[in-house]
C-alpha positions in Angstrom: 2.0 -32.5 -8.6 -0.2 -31.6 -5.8 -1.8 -35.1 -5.7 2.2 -36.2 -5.3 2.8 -33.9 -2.6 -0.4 -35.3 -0.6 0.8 -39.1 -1.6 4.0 -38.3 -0.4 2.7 -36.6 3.2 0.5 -39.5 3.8 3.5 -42.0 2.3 5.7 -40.3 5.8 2.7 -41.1 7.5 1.7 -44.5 6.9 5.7 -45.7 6.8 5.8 -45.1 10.3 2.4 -47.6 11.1 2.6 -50.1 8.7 -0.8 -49.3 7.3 -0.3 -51.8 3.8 -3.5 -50.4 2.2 -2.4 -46.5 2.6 1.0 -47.6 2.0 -0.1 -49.3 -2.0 -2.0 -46.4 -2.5 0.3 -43.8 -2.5 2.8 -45.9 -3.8 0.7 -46.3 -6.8 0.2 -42.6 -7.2 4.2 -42.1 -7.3 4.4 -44.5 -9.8 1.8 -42.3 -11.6 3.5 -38.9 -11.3 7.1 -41.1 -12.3 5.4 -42.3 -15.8 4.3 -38.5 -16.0 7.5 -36.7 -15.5 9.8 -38.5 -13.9 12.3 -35.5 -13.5 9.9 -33.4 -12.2 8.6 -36.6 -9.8 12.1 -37.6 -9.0 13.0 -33.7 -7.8 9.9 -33.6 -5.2 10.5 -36.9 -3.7 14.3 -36.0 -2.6 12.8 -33.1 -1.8 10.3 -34.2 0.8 12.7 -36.9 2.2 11.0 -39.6 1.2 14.7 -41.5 0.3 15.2 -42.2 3.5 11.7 -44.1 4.1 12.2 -46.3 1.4 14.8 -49.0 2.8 12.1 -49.8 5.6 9.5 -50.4 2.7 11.8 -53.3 1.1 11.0 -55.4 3.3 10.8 -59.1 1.7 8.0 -59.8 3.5 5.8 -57.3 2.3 3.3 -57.3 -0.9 4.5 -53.6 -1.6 8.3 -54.3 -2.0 8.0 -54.9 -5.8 6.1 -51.4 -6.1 9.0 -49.9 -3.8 11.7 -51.9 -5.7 10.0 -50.4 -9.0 10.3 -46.3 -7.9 13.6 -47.2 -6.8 14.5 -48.3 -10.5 12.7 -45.0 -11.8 14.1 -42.5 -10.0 17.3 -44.5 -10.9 16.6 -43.6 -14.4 17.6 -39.8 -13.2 21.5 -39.8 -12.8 21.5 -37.0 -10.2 19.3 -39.6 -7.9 22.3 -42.2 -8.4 24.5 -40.9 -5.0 21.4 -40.0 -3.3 19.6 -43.5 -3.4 23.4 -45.0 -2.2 23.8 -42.3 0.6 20.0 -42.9 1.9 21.0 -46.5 2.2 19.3 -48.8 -0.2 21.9 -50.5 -1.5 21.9 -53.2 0.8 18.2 -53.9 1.1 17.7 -54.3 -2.3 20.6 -56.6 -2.3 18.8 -58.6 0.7 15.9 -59.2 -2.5 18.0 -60.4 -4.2 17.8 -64.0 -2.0 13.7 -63.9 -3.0 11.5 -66.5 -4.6 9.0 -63.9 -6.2 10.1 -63.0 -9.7 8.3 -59.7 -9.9 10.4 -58.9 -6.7 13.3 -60.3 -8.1 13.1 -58.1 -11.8 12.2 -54.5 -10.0 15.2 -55.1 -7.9 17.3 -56.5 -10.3 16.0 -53.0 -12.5 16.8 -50.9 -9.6 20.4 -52.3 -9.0 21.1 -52.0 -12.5 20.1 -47.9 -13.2 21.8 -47.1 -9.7 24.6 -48.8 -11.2 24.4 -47.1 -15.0 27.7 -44.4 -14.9 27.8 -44.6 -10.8 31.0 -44.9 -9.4 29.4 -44.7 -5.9 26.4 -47.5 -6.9 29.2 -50.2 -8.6 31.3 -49.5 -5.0 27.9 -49.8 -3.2 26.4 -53.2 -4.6 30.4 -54.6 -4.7 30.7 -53.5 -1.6 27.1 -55.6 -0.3 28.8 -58.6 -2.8 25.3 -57.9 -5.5 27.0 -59.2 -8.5 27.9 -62.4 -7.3 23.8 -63.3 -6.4 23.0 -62.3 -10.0 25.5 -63.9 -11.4 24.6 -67.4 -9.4 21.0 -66.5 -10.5 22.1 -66.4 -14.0 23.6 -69.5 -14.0 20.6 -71.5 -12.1 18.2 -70.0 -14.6 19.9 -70.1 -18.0 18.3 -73.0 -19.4 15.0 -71.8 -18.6 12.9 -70.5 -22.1 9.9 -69.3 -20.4 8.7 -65.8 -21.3 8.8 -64.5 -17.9 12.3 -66.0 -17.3 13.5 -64.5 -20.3 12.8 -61.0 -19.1 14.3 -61.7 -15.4 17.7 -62.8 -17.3 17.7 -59.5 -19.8 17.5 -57.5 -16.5 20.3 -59.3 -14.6 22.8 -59.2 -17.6 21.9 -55.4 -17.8 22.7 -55.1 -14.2 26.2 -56.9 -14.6 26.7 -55.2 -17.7 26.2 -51.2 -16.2 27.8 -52.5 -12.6 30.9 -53.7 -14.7 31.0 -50.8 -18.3 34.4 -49.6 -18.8 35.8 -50.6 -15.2 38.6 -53.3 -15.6 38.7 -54.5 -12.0 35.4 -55.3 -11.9 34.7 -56.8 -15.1 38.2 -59.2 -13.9 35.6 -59.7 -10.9 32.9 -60.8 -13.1 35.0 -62.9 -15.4 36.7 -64.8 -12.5 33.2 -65.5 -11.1 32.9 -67.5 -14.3 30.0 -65.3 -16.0 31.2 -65.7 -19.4 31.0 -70.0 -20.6 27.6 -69.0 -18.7 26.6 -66.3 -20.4 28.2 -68.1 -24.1 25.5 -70.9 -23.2 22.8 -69.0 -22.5 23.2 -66.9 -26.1 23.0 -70.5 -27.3 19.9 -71.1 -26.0 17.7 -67.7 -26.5 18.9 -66.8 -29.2 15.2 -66.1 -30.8 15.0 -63.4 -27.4 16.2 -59.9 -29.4 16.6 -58.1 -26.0 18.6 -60.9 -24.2 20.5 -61.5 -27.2 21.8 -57.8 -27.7 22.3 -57.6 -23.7 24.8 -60.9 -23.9 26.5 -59.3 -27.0 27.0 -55.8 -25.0 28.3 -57.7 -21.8 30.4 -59.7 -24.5 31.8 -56.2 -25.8 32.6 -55.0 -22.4 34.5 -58.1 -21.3 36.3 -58.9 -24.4 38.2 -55.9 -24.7 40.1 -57.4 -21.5 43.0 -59.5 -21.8 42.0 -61.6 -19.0 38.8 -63.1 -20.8 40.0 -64.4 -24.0 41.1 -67.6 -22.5 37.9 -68.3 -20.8 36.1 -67.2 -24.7 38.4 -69.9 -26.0 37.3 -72.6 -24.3 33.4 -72.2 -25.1 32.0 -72.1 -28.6 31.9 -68.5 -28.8 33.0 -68.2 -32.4 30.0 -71.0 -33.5 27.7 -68.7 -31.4 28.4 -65.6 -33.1 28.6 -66.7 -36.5 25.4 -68.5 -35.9 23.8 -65.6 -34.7 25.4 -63.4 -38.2 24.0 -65.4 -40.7 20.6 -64.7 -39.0 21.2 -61.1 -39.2 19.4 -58.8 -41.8 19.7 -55.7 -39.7 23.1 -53.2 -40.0 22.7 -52.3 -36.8 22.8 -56.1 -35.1 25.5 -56.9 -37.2 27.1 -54.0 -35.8 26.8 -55.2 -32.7 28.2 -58.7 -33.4 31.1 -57.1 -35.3 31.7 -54.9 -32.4 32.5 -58.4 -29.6 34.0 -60.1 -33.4 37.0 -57.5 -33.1 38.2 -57.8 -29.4 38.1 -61.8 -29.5 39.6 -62.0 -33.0 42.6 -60.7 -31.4 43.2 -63.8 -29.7 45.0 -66.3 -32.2 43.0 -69.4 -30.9 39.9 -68.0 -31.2 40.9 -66.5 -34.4 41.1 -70.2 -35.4 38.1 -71.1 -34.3 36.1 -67.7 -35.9 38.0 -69.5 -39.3 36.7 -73.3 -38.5 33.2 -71.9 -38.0 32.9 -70.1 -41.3 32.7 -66.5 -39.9 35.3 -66.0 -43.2 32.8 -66.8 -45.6 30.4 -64.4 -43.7 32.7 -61.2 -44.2 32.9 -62.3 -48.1 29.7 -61.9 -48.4 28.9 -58.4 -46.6 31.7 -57.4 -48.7 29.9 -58.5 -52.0 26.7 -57.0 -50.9 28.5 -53.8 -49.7 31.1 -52.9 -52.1 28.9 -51.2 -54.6 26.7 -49.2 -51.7 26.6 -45.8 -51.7 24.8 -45.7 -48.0 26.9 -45.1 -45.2 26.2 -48.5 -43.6 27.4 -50.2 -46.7 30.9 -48.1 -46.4 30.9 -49.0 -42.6 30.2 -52.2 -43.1 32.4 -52.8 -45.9 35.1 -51.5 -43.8 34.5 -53.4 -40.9 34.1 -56.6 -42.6 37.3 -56.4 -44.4 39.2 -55.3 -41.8 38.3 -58.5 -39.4 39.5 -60.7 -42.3 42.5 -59.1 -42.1 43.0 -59.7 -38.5 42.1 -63.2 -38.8 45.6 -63.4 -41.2 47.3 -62.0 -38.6 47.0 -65.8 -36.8 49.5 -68.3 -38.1 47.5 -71.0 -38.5 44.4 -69.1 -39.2 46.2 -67.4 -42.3 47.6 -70.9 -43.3 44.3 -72.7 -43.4 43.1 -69.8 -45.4 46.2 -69.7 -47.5 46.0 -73.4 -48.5 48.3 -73.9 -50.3 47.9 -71.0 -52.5 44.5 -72.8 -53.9 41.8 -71.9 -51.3 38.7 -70.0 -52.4 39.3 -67.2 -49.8 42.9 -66.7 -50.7 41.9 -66.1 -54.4 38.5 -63.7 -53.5 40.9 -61.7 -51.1 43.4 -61.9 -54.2 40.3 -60.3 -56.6 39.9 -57.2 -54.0 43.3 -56.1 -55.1 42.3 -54.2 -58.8 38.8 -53.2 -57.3 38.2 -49.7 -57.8 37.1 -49.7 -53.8 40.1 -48.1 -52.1 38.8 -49.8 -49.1 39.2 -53.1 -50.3 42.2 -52.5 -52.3 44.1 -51.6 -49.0 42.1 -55.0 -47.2 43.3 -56.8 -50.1 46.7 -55.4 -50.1 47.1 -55.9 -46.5 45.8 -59.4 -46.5 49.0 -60.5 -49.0 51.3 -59.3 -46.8 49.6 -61.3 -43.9 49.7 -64.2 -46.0 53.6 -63.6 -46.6 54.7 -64.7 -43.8 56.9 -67.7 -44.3 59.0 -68.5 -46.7 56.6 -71.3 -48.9 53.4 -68.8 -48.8 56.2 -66.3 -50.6 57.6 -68.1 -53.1 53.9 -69.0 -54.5 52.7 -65.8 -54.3 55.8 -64.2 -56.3 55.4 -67.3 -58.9 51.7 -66.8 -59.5 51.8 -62.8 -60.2 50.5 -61.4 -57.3 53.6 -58.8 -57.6 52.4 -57.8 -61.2 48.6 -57.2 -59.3 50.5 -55.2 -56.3 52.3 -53.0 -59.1 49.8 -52.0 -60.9 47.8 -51.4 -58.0 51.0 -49.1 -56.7 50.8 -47.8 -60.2 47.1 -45.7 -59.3 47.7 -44.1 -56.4 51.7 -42.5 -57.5 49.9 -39.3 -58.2 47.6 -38.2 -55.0 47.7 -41.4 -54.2 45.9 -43.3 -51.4 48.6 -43.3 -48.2 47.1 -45.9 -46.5 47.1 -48.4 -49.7 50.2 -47.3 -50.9 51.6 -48.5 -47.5 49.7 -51.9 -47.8 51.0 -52.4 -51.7 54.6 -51.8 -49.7 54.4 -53.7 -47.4 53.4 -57.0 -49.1 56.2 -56.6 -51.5 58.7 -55.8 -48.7 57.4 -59.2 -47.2 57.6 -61.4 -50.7 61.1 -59.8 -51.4 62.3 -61.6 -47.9 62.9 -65.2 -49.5 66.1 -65.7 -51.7 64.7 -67.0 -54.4 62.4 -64.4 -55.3 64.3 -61.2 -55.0 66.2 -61.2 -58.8 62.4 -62.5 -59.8 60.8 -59.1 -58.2 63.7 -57.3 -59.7 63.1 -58.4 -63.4 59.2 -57.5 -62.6 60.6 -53.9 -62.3 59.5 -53.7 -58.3 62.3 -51.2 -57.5 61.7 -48.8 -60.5 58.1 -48.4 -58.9 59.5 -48.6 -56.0 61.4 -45.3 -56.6 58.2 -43.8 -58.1 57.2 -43.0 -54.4 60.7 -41.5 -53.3 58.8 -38.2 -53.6 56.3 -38.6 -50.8 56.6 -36.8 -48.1 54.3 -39.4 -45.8 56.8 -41.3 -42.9 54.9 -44.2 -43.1 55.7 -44.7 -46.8 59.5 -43.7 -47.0 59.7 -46.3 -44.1 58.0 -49.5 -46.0 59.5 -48.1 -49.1 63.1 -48.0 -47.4 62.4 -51.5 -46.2 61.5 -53.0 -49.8 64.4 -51.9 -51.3 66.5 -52.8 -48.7 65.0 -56.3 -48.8 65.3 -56.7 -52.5 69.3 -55.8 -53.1 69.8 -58.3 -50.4 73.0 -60.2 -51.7 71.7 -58.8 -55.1 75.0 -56.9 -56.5 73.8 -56.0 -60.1 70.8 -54.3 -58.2 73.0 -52.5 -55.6 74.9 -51.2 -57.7 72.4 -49.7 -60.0 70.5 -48.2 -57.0 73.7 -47.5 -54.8 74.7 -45.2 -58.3 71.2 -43.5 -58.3 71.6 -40.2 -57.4 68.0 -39.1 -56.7 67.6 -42.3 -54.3 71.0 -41.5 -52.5 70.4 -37.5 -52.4 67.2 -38.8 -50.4 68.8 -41.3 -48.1 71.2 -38.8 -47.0 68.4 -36.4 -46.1 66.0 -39.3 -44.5 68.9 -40.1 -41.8 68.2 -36.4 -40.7 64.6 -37.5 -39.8 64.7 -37.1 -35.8 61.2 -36.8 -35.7 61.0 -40.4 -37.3 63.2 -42.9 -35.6 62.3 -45.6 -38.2 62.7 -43.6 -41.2 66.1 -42.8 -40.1 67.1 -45.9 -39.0 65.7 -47.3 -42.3 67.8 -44.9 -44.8 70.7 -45.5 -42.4 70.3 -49.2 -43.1 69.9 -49.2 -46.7 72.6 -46.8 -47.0 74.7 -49.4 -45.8 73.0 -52.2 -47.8 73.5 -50.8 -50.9 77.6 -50.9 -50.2 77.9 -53.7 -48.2 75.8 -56.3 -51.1 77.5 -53.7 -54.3 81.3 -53.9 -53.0 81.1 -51.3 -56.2 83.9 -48.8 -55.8 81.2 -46.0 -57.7 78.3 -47.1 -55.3 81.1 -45.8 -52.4 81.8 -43.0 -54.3 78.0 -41.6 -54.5 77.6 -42.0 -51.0 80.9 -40.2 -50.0 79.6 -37.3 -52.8 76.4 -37.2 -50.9 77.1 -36.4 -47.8 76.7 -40.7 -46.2 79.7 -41.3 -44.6 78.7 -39.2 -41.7 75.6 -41.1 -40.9 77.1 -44.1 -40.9 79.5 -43.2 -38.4 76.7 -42.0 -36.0 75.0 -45.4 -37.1 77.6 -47.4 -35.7 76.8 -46.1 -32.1 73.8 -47.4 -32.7 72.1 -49.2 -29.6 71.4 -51.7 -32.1 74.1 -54.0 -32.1 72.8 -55.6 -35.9 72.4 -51.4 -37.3 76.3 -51.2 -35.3 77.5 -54.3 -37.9 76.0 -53.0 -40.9 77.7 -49.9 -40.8 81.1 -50.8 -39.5 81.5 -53.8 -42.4 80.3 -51.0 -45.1 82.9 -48.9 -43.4 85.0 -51.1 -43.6 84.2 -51.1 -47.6 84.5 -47.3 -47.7 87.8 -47.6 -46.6 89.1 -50.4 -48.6 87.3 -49.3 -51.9 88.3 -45.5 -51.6 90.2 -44.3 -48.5 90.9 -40.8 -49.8 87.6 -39.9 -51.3 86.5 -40.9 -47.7 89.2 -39.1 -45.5 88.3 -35.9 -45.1 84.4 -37.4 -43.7 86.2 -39.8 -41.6 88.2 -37.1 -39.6 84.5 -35.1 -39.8 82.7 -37.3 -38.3 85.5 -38.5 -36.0 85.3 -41.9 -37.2 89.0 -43.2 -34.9 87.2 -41.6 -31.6 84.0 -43.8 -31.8 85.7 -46.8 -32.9 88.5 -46.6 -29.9 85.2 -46.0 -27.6 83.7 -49.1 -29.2 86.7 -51.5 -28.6 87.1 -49.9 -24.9 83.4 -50.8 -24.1 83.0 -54.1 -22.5 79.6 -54.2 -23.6 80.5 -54.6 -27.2 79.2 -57.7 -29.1 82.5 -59.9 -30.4 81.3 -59.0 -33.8 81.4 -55.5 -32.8 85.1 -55.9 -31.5 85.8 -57.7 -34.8 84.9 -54.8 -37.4 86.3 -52.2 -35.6 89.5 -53.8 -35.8 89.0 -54.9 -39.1 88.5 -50.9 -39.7 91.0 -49.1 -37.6 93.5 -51.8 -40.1 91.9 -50.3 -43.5 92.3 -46.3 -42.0 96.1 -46.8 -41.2 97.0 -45.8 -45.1 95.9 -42.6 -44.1 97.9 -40.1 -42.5 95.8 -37.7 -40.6 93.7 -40.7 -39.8 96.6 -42.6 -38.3 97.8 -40.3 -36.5 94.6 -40.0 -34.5 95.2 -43.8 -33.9 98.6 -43.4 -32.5 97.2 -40.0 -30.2 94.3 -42.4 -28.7 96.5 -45.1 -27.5 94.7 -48.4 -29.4 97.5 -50.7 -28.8 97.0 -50.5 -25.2 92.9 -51.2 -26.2 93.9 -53.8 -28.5 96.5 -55.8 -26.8 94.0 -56.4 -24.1 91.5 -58.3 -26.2 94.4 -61.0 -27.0 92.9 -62.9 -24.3 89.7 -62.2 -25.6 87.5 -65.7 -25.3 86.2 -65.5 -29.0 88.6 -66.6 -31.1 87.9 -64.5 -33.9 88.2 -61.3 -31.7 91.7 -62.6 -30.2 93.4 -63.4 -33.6 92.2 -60.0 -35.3 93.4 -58.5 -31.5 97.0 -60.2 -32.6 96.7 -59.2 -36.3 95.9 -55.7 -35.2 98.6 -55.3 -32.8 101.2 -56.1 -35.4 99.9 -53.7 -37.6 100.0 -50.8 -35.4 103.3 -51.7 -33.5 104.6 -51.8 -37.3 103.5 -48.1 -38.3 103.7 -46.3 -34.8 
């Protein structure tokens, strides 16, 4: 430390005459004491002033710059010496290097920019400010192509500097990426990909830009997904795969490059870190396990990703995917799970599925986890039957498979995400099925549950999900005992509230199965009806222009099928309706203006 203090007295000294030899010798000896103890090092420098001598020192001229450029870059290491090399004003000199032949100049500045960058807001506004990034990024693209050792190492530095100048700041990664760094960058990964250090610095820049939206259509039109997958199957490491799987999940969000991850075999990849993984017991196996399944499954989340996949129900990847499902991995059960109901997405897909036994796999599967069972794959098993129940065809085939009796199993959980995908299957599967609706609407246990599940404030979709099967299981039964369960526990109420519903489809569904309340059993019903003020919310529903024709239509339909009662028609004849109804005569949907006519003769007759 003493020789540092005298290097740095005679350093104040020979700044001020340009004495070169001096000048080298006690820049050497700073470098010293920095490989010593940098800390320490960094401390007596801002201590003595010495900051403030160092911009005159970068001069390009001069055979000491690189040596200056390289303290810079150490002392940079230090993030309390971050705001103090900005505020002494070396921001712009070292930016001035940046226009320099000499490659040794070029990396220590290129180092230095970079670690006053690293986690500085001040150093990112600094070199942005002095336009830094857009040099290195020109010298990036006018040295790509170049394979030479010393090269190589000048191009691992510049990414690093565009890669700490841009970390977890949008605007100026959008900066970078409208300079045109990444096709550049996709290239250059091309070429060195034999350089380890250059390599994992392109896939961290990768990383960072991916996550913006703004990128994925410039990843798109390079060969990106060939890159990376190229670079995977050379991978023995977890920790590079790691890093490949980490710019893998941003870009596979994009459903062209999901396409293109497909064409260039990165599927084939994950199937085989999954059968090298699944039986590991280390905790890179589980992560990578994980990780690896879970990118398949976002690759099924692209239409034509899934469908080239799917093939026709015959392709290799389908049926591995398809073998997941009874593995004793819960991870993969849930991938596998999650993967049918990406693959259930249309109508064809479906129908295949249903006729090849996938729902027997899905059952059994649901069967495991009934007691303690695993949340997360219980919601995946839902959810692909909810999706396969969709088509026509194969709801009265899911039915005879027994889906809704283990269905009902799960009627016990207390877990939102599972009564919701729960209440969505069923619903989906007593879609114009009577028979079904009526044996479920007459279930007891299921509607004792519904009734309580429309209470669920704290889960809008829950609620809205009960409400909606509650109404499905009256509107497809038309069953006079299916009305009669509801009214006994406790429905009618929640249908009511459900047709005020901002949703004008949720508004329909329960105004028809109203309607069927009403018609089936108007004096069961009565008493709920003047509860839940049933002749109030319809008259508001006809006075609100912003009621959908179909809307208008029901509650017509409805305040016709409440007139048998008395109580409930003389709350028709307190709230004026004719004046309401005779209005929407001139209504300009036809349907609306007969019912309008229809109606008005029917309350002019009883008033």
């Amino acid at each position: 430390m003493d020789n540092l203090s005298d290097a740095l007295e005679k350093l104040k000294l020979a700044s001020t005459d340009s004495a070169t030899d001096s000048v080298e010798s006690c820049l050497d000896c700073l470098l010293k004491a920095l490989a010593n103890n940098n800390t320490e090092a960094s401390v007596k420098i801002q201590e003595m002033g010495i900051l403030p001598l160092l911009p005159t020192l970068l001069s390009p001229q001069s055979s000491c710059t690189p040596k200056v450029a390289n303290i810079i870059a150490e002392l940079a290491k230090n993030e309390f010496m971050r705001s103090p090399c900005v505020g002494a004003g070396l921001i712009p000199p070292l930016i001035q290097l940046l226009h320099s032949a000499n490659q040794e100049v070029l990396l220590q500045t290129g180092r230095a920019l970079g670690n006053i960058c690293y986690d500085s807001h001040e150093g990112r506004s600094a070199v942005d400010l002095a336009g830094g990034a857009q040099i290195v990024a020109e010298h990036i693209k006018s040295l790509f192509q170049n394979t030479e050792p010393e090269n190589e190492k000048l191009l691992t530095v510049f990414c690093g500097m565009l890669m700490n100048y841009s970390n977890d700041n949008d605007s100026l990664q959008a900066q970078l990426i409208n300079m045109g760094v990444i096709p550049t960058l996709v290239k250059l990964l091309g070429i060195h990909s034999h350089n380890t250090a250059l390599t994992e610095m392109c896939l961290i820049a990768f990383g960072n830009l991916a996550e913006l939206e703004s990128s994925k259509e410039q990843f798109a039109s390079t060969n990106i997904a060939e890159e990376l997958v190229r670079l995977f199957q050379k991978q023995s490491e977890h920790e590079k795969k790691e890093m490949i799987f980490e710019v893998l999940a941003p870009l596979a969000e994009n459903d062209v490059i999901k396409l293109q991850l497909v064409e260039a075999g990165l599927v084939e990849c994950l199937l085989e870190v999954v059968a090298q993984t699944v039986d590991g017991e280390r905790e890179e196996d589980i992560a990578q396990l994980k990780t690896a399944s879970d990118l398949m499954v976002l690759l099924l989340l692209g239409d034509e990703s899934m469908q080239k996949l799917f093939e026709g129900g015959k392709g290799s990847v389908f049926q591995r995917v398809l073998s997941w499902i009874p593995s004793h991995n819960h991870q993969l059960q849930l991938a596998g799970a999650l993967a049918i109901a990406n693959f259930a997405r249309n109508d064809g897909n479906c129908i295949h599925m249903v006729d090849t036994g996938i729902v027997q796999k899905l059952l059994k599967l649901l069967d495991r986890h009934v007691e303690e069972g695993n949340v997360t794959v219980q919601h995946a098993a839902l959810s692909a039957l909810r999706n396969l129940a969709i088509p026509v065809v194969n709801k009265s085939k899911m039915l005879s498979a027994g889906v809704a009796d283990v269905v009902l199993r799960f009627l016990q959980s207390e877990m939102p995400p599972v009564q919701f995908k729960l209440l969505g299957t069923l619903r989906m599967l007593i879609d114009t099925q009577a028979e079904a609706a009526d044996q479920l609407g007459t279930n007891g246990k299921l509607v004792e549950r519904l009734v309580e599940w429309c209470e669920a404030k704290d889960h809008a979709g829950v609620m809205g999900e009960s409400n909606r099967l509650l109404s499905a299981l009256i509107r497809h039964s038309k069953s006079k005992e299916v009305v009669r369960a509801v009214i006994h526990g406790g429905g009618v109420k929640h249908l009511v509230t459900m047709a005020t519903s901002e949703h004008m489809i949720m508004q329909n569904e329960a105004l028809v199965a109203l309607g069927l309340i009403a018609a089936l059993d108007l004096v069961a019903a009565e008493k709920d009806f003047v509860g839940a003020n049933l002749v109030s919310v319809l008259h508001k529903l006809l006075s609100d222009e912003r009621s959908a024709p179909e809307i208008k239509y029901n509650s017509m339909i409805l305040i016709c099928a409440v007139m048998g009662s008395e109580p409930l028609h003389k709350e028709v004849q307190s709230l004026a309706f004719i004046d309401v109804v005779s209005k929407l005569r001139a209504h300009e949907n036809k349907m609306v203006s007969h019912q309008a006519s229809l109606t008005e003769q029917r309350l002019t007759a009883q008033s």
